[in-house]
C-alpha positions in Angstrom: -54.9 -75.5 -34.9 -55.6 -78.0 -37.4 -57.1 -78.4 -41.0 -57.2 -82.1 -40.3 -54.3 -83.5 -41.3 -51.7 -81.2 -40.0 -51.6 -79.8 -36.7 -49.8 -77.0 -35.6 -49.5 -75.3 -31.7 -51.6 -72.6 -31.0 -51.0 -72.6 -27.4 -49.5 -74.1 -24.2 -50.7 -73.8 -20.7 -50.9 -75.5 -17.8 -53.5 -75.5 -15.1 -54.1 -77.3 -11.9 -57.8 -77.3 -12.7 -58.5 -78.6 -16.3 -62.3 -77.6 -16.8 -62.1 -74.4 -15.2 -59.6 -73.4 -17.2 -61.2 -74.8 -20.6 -64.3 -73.1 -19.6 -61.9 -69.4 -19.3 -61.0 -70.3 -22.5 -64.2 -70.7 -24.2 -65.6 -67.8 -22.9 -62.3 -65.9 -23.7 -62.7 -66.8 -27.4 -66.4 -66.6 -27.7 -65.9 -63.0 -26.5 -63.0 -61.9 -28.9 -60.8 -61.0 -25.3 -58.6 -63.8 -27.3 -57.6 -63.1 -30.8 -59.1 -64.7 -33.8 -57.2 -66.7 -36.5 -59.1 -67.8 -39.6 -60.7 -71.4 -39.6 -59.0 -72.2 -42.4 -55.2 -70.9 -41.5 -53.7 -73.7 -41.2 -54.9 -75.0 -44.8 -53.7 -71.6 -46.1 -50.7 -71.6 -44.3 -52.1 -68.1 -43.0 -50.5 -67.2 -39.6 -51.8 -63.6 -38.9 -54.8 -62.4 -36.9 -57.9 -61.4 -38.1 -58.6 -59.9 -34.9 -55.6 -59.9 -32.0 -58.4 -59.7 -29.1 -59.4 -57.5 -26.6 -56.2 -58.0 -23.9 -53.9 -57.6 -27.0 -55.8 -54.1 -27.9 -55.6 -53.2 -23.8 -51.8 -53.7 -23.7 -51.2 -51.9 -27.4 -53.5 -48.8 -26.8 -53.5 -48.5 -23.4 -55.3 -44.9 -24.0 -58.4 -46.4 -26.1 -61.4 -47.8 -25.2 -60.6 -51.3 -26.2 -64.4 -52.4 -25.0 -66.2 -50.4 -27.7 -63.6 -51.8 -30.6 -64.2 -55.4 -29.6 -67.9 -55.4 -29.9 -67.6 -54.0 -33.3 -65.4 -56.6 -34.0 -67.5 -58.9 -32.6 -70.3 -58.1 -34.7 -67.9 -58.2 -37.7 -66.6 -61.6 -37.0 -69.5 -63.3 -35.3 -69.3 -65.7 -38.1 -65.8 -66.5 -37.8 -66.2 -67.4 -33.9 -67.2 -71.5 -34.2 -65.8 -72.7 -37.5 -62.5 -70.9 -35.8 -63.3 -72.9 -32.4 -63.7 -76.5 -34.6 -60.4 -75.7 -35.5 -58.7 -76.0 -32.2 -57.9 -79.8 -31.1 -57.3 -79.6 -27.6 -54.3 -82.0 -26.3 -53.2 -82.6 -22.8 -50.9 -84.4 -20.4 -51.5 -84.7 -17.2 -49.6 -83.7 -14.1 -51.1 -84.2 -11.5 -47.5 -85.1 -9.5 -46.1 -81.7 -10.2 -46.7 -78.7 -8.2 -47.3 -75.6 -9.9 -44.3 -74.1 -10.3 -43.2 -77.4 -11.8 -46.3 -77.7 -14.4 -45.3 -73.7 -14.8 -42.0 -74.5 -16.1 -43.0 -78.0 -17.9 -45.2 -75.5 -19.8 -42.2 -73.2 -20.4 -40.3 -75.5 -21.6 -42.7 -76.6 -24.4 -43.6 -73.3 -25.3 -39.4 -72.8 -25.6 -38.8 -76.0 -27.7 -41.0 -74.9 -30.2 -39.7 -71.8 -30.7 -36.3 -72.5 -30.2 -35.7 -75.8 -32.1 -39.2 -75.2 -34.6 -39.5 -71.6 -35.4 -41.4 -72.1 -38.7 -43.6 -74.7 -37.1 -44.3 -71.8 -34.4 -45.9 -69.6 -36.4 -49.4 -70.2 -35.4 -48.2 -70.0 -32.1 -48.4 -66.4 -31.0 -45.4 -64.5 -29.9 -46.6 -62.7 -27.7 -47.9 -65.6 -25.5 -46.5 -65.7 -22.1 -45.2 -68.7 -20.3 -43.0 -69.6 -16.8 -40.3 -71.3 -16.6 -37.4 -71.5 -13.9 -35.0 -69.2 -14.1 -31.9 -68.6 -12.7 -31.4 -65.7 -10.3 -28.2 -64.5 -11.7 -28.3 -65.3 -15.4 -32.0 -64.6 -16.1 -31.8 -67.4 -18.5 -33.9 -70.9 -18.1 -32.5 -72.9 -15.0 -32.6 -76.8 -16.5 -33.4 -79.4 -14.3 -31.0 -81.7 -16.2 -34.0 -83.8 -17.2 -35.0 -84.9 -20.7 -38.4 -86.5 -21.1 -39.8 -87.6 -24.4 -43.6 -86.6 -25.5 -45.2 -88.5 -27.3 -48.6 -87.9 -29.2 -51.6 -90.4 -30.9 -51.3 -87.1 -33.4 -48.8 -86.0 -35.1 -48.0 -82.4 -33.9 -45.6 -80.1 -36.2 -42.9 -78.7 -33.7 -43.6 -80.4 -30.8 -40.1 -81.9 -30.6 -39.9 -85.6 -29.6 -37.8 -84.8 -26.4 -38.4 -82.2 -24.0 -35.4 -80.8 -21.7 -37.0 -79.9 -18.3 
């Protein structure tokens, strides 16, 4: 997310096929099944919903009719759909040597960094987002690859560290 100067994670994914998955995402947060932030969040450093979405309402309420909620929501926050969307700057790398497991845990990894090494730079970046990574069978914990890459940016992106342990 971005106010245009500062730029903050919102999410991290990684997908063999890059339209495809853009096009699930637009239709995911035209539809409110993603949550909404406000347009202007990042300019009033503002990290909490206005609406979590329909999958979030699904997993929290499993007994409610999440359907009926959302379109009232949708209706309510119709407005706040696009200016929210030209807030989203969409960066990528690609990967297209990886297999993917590999882009699966490349992804983890980002998603860890940030949290890990950049908490208050996380905060636009939903907890509750899931990621893979490799893990090891005994521990549970991330299994490293004993590889550090650095990321690099044209933009200037608050948490994304300048070295990545894969």
């Amino acid at each position: 997310m971005t106010d245009g100067t500062s730029r903050y994670v919102h999410y991290v994914g990684q997908t063999p096929d890059f339209l495809s998955r853009h096009k699930v995402h637009l239709i995911s947060i035209l539809s409110l099944y993603y949550g909404l932030f406000r347009a202007d969040a990042v300019a009033a450093n503002d990290p909490a919903w206005i609406f979590g979405g329909l999958w979030r309402l699904r997993k929290t309420n499993p007994g409610d009719d999440p359907l009926t909620s959302t379109v009232a929501k949708w209706k309510e926050f119709q407005q706040e759909i696009v200016p929210y969307l030209e807030s989203i700057e969409v960066f990528f790398a690609p990967t297209t040597a990886l297999s993917n497991n590999e882009r699966c845990h490349v992804e983890g990894c980002i998603a860890h960094s940030l949290r890990s090494k950049h908490p208050n730079e996380a905060r636009f970046y939903p907890p509750d987002n899931q990621t893979g990574r490799s893990l090891d069978n005994a521990t549970g914990k991330t299994k490293f690859w004993g590889i550090t890459v650095p990321v690099t940016s044209d933009h200037a992106i608050m948490g994304l560290h300048p070295y990545l342990e894969l």
